[in-house]
Backbone bond lengths (Angstrom), bond angles and torsions (degrees), N, CA, C in turn:
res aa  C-N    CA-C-N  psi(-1)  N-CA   C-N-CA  omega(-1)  CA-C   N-CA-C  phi
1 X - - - 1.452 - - 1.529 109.55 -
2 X 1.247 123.36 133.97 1.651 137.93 177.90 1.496 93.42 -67.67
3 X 1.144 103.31 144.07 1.618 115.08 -173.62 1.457 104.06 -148.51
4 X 1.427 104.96 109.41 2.063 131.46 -174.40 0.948 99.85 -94.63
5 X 1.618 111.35 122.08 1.457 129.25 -171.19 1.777 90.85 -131.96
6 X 1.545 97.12 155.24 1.291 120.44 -173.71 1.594 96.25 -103.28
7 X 1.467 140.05 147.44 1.273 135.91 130.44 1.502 120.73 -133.13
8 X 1.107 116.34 152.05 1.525 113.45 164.88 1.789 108.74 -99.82
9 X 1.307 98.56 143.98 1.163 103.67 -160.47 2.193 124.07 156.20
10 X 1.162 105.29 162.61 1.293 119.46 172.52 1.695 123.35 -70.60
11 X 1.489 102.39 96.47 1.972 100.09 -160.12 1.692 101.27 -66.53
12 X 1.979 129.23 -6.44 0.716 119.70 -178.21 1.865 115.07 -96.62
13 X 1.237 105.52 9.89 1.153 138.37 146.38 1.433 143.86 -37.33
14 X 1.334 86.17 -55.83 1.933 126.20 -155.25 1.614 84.58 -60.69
15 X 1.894 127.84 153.59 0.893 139.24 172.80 1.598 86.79 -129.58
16 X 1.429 119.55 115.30 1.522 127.03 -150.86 1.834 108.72 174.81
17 X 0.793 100.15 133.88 2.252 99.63 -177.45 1.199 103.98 -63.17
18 X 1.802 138.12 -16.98 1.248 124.73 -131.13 2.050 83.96 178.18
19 X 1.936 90.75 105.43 1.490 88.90 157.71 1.563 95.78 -138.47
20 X 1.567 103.92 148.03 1.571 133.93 -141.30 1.981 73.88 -104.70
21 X 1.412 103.56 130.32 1.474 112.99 172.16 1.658 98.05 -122.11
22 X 1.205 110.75 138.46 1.053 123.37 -173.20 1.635 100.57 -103.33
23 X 1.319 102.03 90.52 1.673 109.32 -179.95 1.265 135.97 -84.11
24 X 1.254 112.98 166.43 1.649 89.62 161.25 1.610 111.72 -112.84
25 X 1.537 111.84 -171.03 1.617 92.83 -169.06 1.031 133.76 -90.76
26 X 1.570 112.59 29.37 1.648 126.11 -174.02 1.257 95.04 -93.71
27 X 1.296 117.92 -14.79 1.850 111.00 -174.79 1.183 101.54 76.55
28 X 1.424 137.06 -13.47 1.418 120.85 -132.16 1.914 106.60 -131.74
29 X 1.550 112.72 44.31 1.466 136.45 -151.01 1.434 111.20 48.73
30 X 1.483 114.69 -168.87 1.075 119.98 144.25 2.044 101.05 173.24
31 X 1.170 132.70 -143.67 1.352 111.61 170.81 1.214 137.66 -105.52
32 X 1.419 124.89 -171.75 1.653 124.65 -152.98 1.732 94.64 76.02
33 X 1.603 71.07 -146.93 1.878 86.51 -175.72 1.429 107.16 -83.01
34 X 0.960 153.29 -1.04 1.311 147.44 107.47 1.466 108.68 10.06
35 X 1.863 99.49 -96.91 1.847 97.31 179.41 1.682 117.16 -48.02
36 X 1.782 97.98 -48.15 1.427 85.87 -173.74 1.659 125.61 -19.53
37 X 1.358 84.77 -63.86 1.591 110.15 -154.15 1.795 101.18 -67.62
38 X 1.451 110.91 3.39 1.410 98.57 -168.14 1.701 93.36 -106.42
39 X 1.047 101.53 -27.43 1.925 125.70 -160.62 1.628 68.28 -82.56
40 X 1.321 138.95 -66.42 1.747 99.30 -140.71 1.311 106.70 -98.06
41 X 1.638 119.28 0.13 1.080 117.82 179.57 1.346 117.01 -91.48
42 X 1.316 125.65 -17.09 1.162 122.65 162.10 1.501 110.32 121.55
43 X 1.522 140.97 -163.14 1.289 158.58 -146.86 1.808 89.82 -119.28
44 X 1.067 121.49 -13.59 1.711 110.12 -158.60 1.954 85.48 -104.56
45 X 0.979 145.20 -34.88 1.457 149.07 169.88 1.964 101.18 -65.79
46 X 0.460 139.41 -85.39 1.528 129.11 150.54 1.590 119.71 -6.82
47 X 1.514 113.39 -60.68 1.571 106.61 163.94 1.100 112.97 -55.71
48 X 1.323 149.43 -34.59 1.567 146.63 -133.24 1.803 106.07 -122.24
49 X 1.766 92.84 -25.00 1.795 87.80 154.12 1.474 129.97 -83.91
50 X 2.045 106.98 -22.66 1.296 90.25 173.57 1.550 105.58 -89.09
51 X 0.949 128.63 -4.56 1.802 116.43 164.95 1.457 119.89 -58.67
52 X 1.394 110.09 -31.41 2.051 124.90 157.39 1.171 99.93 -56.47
53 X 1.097 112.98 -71.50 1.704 111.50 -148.63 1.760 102.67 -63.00
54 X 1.302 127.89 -21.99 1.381 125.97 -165.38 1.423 91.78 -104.12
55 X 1.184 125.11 -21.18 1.908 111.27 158.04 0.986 134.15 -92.59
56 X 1.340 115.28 -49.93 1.190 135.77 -160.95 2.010 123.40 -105.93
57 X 1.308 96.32 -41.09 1.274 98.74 173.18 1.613 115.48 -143.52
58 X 1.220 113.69 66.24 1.700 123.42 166.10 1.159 104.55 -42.75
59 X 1.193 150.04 -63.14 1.470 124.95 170.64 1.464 137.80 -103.45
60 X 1.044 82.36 62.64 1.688 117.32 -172.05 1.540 139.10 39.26
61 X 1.101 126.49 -174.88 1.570 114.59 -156.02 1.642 120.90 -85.31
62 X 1.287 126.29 109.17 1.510 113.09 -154.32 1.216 106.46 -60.44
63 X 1.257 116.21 176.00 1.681 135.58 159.59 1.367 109.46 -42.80
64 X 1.178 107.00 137.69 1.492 104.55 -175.80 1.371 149.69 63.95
65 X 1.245 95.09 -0.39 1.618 113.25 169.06 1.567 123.37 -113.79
66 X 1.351 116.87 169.43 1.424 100.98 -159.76 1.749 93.41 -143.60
67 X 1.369 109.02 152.09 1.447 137.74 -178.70 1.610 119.06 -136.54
68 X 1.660 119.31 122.47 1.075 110.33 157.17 1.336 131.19 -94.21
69 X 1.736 113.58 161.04 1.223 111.11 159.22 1.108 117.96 -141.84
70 X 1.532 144.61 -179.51 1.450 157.57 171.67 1.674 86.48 -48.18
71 X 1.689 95.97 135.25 1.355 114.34 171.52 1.242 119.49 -83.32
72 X 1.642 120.91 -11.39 1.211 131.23 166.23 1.331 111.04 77.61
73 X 1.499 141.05 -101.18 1.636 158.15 167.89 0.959 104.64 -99.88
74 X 1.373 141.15 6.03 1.639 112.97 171.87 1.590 99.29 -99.12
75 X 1.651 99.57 169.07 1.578 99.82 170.10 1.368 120.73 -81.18
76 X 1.025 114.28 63.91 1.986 122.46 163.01 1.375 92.93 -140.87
77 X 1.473 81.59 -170.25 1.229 95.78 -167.40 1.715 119.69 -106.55
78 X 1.089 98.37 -47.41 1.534 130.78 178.40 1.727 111.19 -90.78
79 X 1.029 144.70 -172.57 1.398 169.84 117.71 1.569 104.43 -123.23
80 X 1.587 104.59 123.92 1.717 106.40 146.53 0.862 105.44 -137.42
81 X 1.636 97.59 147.05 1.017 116.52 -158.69 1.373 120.26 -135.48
82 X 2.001 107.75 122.22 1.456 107.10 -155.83 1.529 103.78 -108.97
83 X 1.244 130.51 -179.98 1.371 137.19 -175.67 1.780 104.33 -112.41
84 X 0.726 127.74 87.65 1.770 115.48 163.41 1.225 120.44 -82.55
85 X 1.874 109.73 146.57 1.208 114.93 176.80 1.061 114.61 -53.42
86 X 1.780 100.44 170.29 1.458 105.99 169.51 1.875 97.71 -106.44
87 X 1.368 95.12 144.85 1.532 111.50 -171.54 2.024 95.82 -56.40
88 X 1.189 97.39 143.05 1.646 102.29 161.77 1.803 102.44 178.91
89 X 1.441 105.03 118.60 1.184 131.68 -142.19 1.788 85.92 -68.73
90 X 1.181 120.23 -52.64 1.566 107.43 178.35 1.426 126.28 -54.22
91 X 1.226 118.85 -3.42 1.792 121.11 -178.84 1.259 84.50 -127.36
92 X 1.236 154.27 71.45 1.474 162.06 134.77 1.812 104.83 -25.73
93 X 1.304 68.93 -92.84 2.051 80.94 -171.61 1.567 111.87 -55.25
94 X 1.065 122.31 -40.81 1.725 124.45 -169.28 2.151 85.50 -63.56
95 X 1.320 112.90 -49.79 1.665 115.58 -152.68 1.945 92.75 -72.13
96 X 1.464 109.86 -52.01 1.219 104.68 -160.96 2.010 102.59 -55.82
97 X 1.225 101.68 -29.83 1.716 108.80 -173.18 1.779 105.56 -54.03
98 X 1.706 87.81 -48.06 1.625 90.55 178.48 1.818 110.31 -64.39
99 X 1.096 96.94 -30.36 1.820 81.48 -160.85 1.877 91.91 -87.33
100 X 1.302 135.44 20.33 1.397 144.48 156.60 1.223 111.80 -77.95
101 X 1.406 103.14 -37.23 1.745 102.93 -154.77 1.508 105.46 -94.56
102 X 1.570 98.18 -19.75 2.040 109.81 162.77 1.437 121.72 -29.46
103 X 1.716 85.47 -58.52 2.187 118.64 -172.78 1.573 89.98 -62.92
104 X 1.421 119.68 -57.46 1.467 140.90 -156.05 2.068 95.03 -46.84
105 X 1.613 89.70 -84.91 1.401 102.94 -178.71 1.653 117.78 -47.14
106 X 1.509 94.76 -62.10 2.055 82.50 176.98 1.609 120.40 -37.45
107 X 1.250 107.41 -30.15 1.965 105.50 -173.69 1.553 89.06 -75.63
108 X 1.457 115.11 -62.52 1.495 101.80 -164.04 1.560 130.20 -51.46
109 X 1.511 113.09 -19.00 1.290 119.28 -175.72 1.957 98.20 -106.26
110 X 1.319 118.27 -27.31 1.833 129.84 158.63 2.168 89.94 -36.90
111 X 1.474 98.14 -76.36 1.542 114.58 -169.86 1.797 108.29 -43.46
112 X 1.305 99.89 -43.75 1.962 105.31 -171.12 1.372 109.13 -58.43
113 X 1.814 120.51 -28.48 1.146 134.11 -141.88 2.067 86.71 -104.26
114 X 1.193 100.83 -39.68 1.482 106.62 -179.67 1.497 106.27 99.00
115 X 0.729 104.13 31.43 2.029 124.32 179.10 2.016 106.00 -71.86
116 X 1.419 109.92 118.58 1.224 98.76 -169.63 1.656 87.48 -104.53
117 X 1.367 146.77 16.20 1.633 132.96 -158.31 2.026 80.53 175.92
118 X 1.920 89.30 122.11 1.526 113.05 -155.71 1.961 84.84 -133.99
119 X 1.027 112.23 115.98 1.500 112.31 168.08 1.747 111.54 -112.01
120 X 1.454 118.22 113.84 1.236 113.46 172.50 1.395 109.28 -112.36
121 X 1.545 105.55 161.67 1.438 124.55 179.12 1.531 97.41 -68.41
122 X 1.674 118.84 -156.36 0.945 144.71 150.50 1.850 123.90 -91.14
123 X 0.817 117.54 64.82 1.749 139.83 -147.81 1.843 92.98 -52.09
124 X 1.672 108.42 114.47 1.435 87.10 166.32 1.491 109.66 106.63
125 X 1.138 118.05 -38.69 1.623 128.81 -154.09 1.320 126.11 -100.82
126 X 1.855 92.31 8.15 2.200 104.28 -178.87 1.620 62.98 -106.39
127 X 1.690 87.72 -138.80 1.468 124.38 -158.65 1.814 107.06 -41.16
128 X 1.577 123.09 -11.63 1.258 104.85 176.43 1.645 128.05 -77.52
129 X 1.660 94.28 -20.06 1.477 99.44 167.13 1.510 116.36 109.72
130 X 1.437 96.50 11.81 1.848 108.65 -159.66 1.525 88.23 -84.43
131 X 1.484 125.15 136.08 1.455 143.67 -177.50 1.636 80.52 -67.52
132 X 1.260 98.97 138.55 1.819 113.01 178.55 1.596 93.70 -48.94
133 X 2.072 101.65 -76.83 1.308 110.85 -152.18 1.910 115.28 -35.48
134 X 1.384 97.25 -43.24 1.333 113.27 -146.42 1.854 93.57 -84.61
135 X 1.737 112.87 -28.41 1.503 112.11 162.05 1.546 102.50 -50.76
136 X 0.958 125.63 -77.46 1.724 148.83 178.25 1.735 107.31 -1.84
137 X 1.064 73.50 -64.86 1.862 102.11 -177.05 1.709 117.38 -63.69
138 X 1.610 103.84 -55.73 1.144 88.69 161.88 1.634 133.30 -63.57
139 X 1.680 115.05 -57.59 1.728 122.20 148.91 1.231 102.09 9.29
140 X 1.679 98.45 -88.43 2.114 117.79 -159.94 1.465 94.83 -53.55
141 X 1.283 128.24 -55.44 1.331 116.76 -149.52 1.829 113.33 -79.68
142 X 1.676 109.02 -29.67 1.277 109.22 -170.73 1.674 98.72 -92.38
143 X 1.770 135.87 17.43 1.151 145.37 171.50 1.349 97.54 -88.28
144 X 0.881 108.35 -40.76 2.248 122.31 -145.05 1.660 79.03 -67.54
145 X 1.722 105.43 -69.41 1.303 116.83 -172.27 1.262 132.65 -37.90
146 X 1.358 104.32 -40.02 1.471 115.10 -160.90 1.981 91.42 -93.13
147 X 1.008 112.89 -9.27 1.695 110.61 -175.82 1.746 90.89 -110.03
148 X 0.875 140.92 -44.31 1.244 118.95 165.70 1.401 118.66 -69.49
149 X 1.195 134.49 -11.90 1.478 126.26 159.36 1.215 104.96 -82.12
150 X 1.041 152.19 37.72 1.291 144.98 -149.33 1.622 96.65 -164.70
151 X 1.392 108.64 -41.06 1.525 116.58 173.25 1.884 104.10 -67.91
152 X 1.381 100.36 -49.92 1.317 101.83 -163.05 1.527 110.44 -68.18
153 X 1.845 127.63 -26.75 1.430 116.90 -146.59 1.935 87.21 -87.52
154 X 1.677 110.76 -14.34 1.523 140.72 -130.51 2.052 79.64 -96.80
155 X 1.163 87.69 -63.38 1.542 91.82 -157.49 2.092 110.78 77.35
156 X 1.129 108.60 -143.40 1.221 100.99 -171.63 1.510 112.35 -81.23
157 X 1.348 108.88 16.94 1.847 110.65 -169.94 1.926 96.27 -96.86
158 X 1.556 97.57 6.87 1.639 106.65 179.08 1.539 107.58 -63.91
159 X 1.764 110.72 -15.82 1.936 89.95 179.66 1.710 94.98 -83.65
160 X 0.812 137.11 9.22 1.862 136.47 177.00 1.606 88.08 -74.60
161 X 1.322 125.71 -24.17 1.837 101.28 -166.56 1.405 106.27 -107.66
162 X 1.587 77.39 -147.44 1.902 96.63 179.43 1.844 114.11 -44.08
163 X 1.171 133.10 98.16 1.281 129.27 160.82 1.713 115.70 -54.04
164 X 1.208 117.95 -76.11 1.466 116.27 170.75 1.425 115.24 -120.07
165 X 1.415 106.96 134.46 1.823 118.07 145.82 1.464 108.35 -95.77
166 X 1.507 84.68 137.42 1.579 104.90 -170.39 2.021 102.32 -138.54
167 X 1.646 96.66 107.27 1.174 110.73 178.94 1.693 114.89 -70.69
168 X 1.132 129.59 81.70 1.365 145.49 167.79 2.116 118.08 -34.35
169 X 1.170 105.39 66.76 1.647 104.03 -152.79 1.632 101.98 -88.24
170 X 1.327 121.64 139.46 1.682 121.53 -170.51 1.499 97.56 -113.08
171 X 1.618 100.91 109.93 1.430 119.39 -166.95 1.022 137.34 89.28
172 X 1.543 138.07 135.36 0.999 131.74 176.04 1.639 133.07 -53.37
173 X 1.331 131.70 2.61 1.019 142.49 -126.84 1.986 86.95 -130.52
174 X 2.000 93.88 -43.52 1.835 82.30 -173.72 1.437 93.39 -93.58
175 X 1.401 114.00 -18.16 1.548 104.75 177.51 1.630 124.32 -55.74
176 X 0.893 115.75 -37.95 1.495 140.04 149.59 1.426 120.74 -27.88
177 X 1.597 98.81 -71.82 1.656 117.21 179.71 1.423 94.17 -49.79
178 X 1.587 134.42 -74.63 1.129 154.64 -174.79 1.664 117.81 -23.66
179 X 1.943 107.33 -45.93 0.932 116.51 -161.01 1.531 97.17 -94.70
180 X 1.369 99.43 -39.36 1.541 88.53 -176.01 1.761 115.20 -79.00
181 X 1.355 120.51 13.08 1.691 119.15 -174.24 1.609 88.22 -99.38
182 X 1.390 112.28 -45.67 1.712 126.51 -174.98 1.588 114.67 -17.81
183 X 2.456 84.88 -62.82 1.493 88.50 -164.12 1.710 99.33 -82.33
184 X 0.955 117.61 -51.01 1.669 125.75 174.57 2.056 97.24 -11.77
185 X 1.166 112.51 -60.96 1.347 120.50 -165.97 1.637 102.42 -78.10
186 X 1.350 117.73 -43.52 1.699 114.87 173.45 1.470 108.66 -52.15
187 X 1.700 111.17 -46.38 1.737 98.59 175.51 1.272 121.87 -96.88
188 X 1.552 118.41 22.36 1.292 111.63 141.98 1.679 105.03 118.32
189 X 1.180 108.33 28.39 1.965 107.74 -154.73 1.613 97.03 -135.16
């Protein structure tokens, strides 16, 4: 069984096969955990997006979809790296779908890679403008899903995957948000 853990803490940190960068669609850093992850990982994560962008995605990586590359200097293994919307209250439903399919895609391409321990940011929720709570909620809920569909298509071949997602939260403040949407949704609300 996949087992979702909360931490507060530095996701460039994380000792994990698979940390989820919340990019933008140049592939090509930029800030938040974005730069972080480019600054501590080094010059070789940077090579491995422009080797994407000159094959695969010349005009860069859409919303909601996800790409790996060499983690370079951090302790994982992988980086993928997804694009989340930017919050804007008139495209509600079309944006929240995309910032689902962020959680959605990183596991499925986390899973391709054979990644048993997946650390994600808070996707969306610095400079894009995504209301924490309502990031939170989507996160927990489109994780739960995508690992119980994953249990069910899996049957018992489910210890072959993802062992843990581990939401990597910066500050006590989203750790909080995070923890308190978690249980809200475990008992059913």
């Amino acid at each position: 069984m996949t087992q979702i853990t909360l931490v507060e803490g530095d996701i460039t940190e994380q000792r994990v096969d698979v940390i989820v960068n919340a990019a933008n669609s140049s592939l090509l850093g930029g800030g938040g955990v974005d730069g972080a992850i480019h600054r501590k990982g080094g010059p070789e994560i940077l090579a491995d997006c422009r080797r994407l962008r000159a094959s695969h995605y010349g005009k860069g990586l859409p919303t909601g979809r996800a790409v790996a590359t060499t983690a370079g200097r951090l302790p994982a293994r992988w980086v993928v790296h997804t694009v989340g919307p930017v919050h804007l209250p008139d495209e509600y439903e079309r944006r929240a779908e995309l910032l689902a399919s962020c959680y959605r895609e990183s596991l499925r391409v986390a899973a391709e890679l054979g990644a048993r321990t997946v650390a994600f940011p808070a996707i969306s929720a610095g400079v894009y403008g995504w209301p924490l709570e309502d990031a939170a909620r989507i996160a927990l809920t489109a994780v739960a899903e995508a690992v119980a569909e994953s249990a069910g298509s899996q049957g018992q071949a489910e210890a072959a995957g993802v062992a843990e997602v581990r939401f990597v939260l910066f500050g006590a403040e989203a750790y909080g948000v995070f923890e308190r949407v978690q249980r809200a949704l475990e008992q059913g609300n």
